[in-house]
MARZAPA-652421 format. One record per residue (C-alpha): x, y, z. Coordinates in pm, whole numbers, padded with zeros to 5 digits, always signed. Example, Ala and Ser with C-alpha at 12.3 -4.5 7.8 and 13.67 -1.06 7.14 Angstrom:
! MARZAPA-652421
+01230-00450+00780;+01367-00106+00714;
! end
This chain:
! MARZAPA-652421
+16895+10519+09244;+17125+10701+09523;+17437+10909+09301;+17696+10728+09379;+17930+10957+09182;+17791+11265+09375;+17833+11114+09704;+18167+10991+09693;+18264+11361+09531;+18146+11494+09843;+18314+11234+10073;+18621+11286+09909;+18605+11653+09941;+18492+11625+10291;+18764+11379+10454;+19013+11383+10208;+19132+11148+09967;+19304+10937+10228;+18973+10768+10321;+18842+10712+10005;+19046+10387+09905;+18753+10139+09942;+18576+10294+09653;+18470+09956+09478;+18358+09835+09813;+18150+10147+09875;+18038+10137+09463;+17909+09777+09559;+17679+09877+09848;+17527+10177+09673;+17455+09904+09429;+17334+09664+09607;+17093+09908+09797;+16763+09895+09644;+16566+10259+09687;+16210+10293+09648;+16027+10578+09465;+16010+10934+09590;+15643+10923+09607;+15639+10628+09847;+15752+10629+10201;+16052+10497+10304;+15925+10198+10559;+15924+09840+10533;+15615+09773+10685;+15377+10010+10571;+15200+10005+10889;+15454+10125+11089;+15443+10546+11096;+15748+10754+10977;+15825+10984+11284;+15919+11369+11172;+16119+11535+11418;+16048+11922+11364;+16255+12192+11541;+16261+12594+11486;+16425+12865+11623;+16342+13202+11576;+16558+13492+11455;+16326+13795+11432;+15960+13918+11401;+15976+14129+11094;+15685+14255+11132;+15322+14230+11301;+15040+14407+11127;+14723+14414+11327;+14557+14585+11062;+14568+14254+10824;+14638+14014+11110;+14953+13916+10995;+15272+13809+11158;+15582+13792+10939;+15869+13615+11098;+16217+13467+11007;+16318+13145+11197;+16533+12858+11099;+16376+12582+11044;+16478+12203+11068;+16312+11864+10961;+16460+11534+11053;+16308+11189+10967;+16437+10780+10950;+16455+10602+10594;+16490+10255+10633;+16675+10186+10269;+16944+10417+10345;+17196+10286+10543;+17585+10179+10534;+17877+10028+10776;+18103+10325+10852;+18435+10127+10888;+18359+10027+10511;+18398+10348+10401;+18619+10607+10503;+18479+10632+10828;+18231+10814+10654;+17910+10881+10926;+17724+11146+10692;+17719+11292+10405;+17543+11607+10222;+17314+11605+09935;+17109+11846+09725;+16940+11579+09532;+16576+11507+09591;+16567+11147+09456;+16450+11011+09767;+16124+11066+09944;+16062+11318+10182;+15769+11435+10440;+15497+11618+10292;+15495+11971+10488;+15237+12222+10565;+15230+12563+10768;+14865+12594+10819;+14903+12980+10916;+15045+13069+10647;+14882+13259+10414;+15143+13362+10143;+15361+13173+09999;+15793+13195+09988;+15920+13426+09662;+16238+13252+09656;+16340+12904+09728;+16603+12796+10080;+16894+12943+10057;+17029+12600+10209;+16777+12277+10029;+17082+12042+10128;+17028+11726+10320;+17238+11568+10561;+17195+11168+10581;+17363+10991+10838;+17456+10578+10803;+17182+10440+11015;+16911+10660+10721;+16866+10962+10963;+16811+11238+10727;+16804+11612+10825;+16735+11958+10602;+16775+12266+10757;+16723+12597+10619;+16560+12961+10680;+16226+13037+10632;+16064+13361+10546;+15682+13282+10642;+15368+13551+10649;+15118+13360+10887;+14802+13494+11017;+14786+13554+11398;+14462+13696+11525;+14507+13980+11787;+14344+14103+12071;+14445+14503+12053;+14207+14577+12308;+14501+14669+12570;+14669+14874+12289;+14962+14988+12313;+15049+14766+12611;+14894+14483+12477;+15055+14133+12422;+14984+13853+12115;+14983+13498+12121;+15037+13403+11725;+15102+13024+11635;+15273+12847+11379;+15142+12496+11315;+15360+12246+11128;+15198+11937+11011;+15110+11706+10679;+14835+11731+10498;+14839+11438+10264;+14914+11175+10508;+14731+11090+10857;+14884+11026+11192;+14899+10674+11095;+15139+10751+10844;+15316+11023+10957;+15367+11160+11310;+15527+11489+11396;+15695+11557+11727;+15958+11726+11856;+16223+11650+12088;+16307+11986+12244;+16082+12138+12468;+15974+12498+12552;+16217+12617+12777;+16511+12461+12511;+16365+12609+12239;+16328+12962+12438;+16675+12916+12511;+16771+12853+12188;+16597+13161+12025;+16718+13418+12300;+17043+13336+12196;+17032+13499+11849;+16689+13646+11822;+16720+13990+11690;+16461+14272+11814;+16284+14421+11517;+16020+14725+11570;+15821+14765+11861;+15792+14379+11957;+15924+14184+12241;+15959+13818+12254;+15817+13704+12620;+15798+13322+12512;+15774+13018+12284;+15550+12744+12366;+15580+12445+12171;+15268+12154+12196;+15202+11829+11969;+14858+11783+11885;+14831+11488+11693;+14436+11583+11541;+14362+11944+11478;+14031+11839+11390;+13803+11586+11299;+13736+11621+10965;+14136+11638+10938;+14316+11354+11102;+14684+11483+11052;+14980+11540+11312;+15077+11870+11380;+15322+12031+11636;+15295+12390+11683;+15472+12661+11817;+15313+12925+12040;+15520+13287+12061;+15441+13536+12269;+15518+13919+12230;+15448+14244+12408;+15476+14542+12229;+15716+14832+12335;+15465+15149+12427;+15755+15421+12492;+15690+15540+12120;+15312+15565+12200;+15311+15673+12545;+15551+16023+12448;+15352+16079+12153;+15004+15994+12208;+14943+15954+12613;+15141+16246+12751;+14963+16490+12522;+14646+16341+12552;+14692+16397+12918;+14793+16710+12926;+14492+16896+12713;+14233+16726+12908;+14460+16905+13220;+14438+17240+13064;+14055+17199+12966;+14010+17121+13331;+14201+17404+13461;+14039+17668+13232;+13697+17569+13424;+13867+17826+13717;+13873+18104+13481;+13632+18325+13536;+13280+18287+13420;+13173+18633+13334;+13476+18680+13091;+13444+18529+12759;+13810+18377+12738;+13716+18067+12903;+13490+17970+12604;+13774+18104+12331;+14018+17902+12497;+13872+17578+12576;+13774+17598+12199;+14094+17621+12101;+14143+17298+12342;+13910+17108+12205;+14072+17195+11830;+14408+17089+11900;+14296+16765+12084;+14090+16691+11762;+14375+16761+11538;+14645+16525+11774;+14348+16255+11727;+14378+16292+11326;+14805+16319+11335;+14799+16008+11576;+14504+15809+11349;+14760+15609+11190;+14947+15464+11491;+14626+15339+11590;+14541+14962+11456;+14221+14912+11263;+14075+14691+11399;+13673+14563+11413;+13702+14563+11783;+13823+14920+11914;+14107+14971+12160;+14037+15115+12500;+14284+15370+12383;+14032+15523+12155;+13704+15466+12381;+13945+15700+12609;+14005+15977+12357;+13687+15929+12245;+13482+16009+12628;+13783+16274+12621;+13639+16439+12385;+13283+16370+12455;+13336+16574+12854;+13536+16824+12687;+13226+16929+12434;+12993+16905+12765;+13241+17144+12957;+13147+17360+12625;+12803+17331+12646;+12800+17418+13034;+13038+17720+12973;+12765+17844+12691;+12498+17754+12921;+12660+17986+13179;+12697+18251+12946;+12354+18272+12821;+12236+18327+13225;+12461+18586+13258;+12304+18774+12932;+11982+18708+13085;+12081+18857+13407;+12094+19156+13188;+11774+19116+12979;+11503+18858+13186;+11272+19067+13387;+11237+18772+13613;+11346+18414+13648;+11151+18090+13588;+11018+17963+13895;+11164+17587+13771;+11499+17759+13767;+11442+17875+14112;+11374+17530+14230;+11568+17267+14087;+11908+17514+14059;+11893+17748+14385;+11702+17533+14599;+11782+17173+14504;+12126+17168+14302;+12286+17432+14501;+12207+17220+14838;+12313+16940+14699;+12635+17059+14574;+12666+17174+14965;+12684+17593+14885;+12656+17808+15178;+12538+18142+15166;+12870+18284+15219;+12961+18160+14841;+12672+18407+14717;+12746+18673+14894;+12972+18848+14650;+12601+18889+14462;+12459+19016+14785;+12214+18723+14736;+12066+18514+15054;+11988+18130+14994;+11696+18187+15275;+11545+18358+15080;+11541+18509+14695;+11351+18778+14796;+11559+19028+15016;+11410+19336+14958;+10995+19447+15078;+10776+19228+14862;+10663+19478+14548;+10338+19433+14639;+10316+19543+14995;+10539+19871+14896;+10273+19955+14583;+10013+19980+14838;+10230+20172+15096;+10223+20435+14825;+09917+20436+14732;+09786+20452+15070;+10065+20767+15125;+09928+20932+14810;+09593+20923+14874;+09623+21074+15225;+09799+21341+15072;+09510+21435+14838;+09242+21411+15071;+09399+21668+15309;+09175+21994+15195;+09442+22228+15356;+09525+22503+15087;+09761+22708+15296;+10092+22746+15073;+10315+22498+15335;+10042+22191+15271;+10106+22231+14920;+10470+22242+14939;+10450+21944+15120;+10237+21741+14915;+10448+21806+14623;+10754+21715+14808;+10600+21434+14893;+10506+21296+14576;+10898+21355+14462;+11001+21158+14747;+10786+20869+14643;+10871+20848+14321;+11212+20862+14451;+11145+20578+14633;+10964+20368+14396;+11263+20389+14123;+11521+20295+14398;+11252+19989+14467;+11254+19920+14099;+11629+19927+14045;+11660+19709+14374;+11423+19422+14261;+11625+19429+13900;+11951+19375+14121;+11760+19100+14280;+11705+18936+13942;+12065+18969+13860;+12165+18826+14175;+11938+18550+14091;+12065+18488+13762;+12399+18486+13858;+12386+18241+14143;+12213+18008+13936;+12515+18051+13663;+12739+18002+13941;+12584+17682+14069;+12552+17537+13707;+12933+17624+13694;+13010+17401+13981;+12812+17075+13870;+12963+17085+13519;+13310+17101+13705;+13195+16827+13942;+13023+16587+13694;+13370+16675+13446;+13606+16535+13767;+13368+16273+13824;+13413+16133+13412;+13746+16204+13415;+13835+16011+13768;+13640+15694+13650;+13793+15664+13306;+14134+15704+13460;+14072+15418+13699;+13927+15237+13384;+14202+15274+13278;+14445+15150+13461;+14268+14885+13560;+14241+14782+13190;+14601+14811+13158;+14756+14652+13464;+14566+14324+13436;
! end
């Protein structure tokens, strides 16, 4: 049975006692009005469906962890539905259109949030109903609700979610029980824009409400859900993660122009290479976990991957220059693929070796060793066979012999330049594709990148 006492308290208190003279009269109908149990729905004709008008508005997203794919928001939340043994003749009593309860003696709609995935500490702060004369009964409270929303953080951090909340029975089928809802998205929208609070690094773009009256076939059961859309707020990430990202793989490029024949390119992009590695581990944490990575982290990670090839080209040049120094000659493999081949392709002239005095024409620029081994030879044994023993003839031969020997060790010293030369072309063309195939990384991730980001 409907409180009669309670209500009429509340009427009183409400309009005054003025209005409240008819209180037999309004005793009598309570009376009189017969109210079925709790457990059974309030229709006359079982057949016909009770209709659940559902409507929401959201305050604030307190939070949206993509490592547990959660969403945590606060909304308001309102539930209105039609009981058919509830209803009374306003100019009977008081004038009285509705009236509040807290009681749950009648029956009420069986509610689910199928996204949810804990469940509320503490009860509404508002479990009152409001029931009008013709049985229209409405609750309205706040809601506190931890749903899972599956995220795509692939864009990361100028990505944006779609995470629903789904509102529907799940003890009686849409023959029973139908939800709908009577404001549509742009209302709703409207509604929430007007006191939705910004929490974090979220921004709402949208809410998208949509009645689906099966959610599957195993599971008959109305539903209505709501659709919200936010884009996250990159400033935070951009300043502290982008910018100095950006700026190391700058300097690592720039540092390819240092010299090659001083060791402080190698010390310093080292030292580049150590402090991008160490922003990676500070900034670890703002990145989601996730099973699929962001293209955030396939950037730092091809960052990194160039800037440890830069490395390995820089010791690569290094170890030809310390061969210039030690190699008594150069592979002929070398010769081809790096002078010949690499250095064409890379479009060298000969005016970019001729700081080494070396000529792409040809890497031999001196008399051939051979031909100049039998010059003296020939020389020396023309001065032996000449079997004139006057003092001058001997003079001569000796000087002679001094100034071949003379010219063999300035032959000598020449064909170790030309090794050098060679050596240090070669260094210098390996130098420029490392610089060339580093641009080349770097140009096609950037595109990636914004490509990735502006769609």
């Amino acid at each position: 049975m409907f409180p009669s006492g309670l209500a009429l308290l509340l009427t009183c208190t409400l309009f005054g006692a003025n209005y409240c003279q008819d209180d037999c009269s309004f005793n009598n109908l309570i009376q009189n009005l017969t109210f079925p149990s709790q457990n059974i729905r309030p229709v006359k004709n079982w057949t016909t469906a009770t209709t659940v008008d559902i409507g929401m508005t959201l305050y604030t997203i307190v939070e949206l962890d993509t490592s547990l794919q959660s969403l945590t928001t606060l909304i308001w939340f309102s539930m209105t539905w039609n009981n058919e043994f509830i209803e009374w003749d306003p100019k009977q009593f008081c004038l009285i259109k509705t009236i509040f309860v807290s009681n749950e003696t009648f029956w009420k709609p069986d509610l689910y949030i199928y996204e949810r995935i804990q469940g509320e500490d503490k009860p509404p702060v508002v479990p009152c109903y409001a029931i009008t004369y013709t049985g229209q009964i409405t609750i309205s409270m706040p809601l506190l609700i931890v749903s899972s929303c599956k995220q795509d953080i692939f864009k990361f951090p100028f990505d944006t979610q779609k995470c629903n909340l789904t509102f529907g029975s799940y003890n009686h089928p849409v023959e029973e029980i139908e939800m709908i809802t009577r404001m549509n998205s742009s209302m709703i929208f409207k509604d929430t824009i007007d006191v939705f609070v910004n929490q974090g690094d979220w921004n709402l773009l949208n809410i998208t409400v949509k009645k689906n009256n099966i959610i599957a076939s195993e599971t008959p059961y109305s539903t209505v859900y709501f659709e919200i859309t936010v884009k996250r707020s990159p400033i935070v990430y951009v300043i502290t993660l982008l910018v100095p990202a950006c700026f190391m793989v700058l300097l690592d490029i720039i540092s390819m122009f240092i010299q090659m024949d001083s060791g402080e390119r190698l010390g310093f992009k080292i030292i580049i290479v150590l402090g991008f590695s160490v922003l990676l581990l500070i900034l670890n944490t703002m990145l989601p976990n996730s099973a699929d990575p962001p293209f955030l982290g396939i950037f730092c990670c091809v960052c990194m991957a160039v800037m440890v090839f830069s490395i390995l080209g820089c010791i690569a040049v290094s170890y030809m220059l310390v061969l210039s120094e030690s190699q008594c000659s150069m592979p002929p493999w070398i010769k081809f693929w790096i002078l010949r081949f690499l250095s064409r392709a890379l479009c060298f002239k000969e005016k970019s070796f001729l700081k080494f005095g070396m000529n792409l024409s040809s890497t031999e620029t001196y008399v051939n060793k051979r031909a100049l081994e039998e010059q003296s030879l020939q020389t020396e044994n023309k001065i032996e066979s000449t079997k004139d023993d006057s003092m001058e003839v001997k003079l001569m031969k000796m000087l002679m012999q001094e100034v071949l020997k003379i010219h063999k060790k300035i032959v000598e010293s020449k064909e170790m330049d030309d090794i050098k030369t060679e050596w240090h072309a070669a260094a210098l063309v390996v130098d420029r594709i490392v610089l060339v195939m580093y641009l080349l990384v770097i140009v096609i991730l950037v595109i990636a990148v914004l490509f990735v980001w502006s769609t």
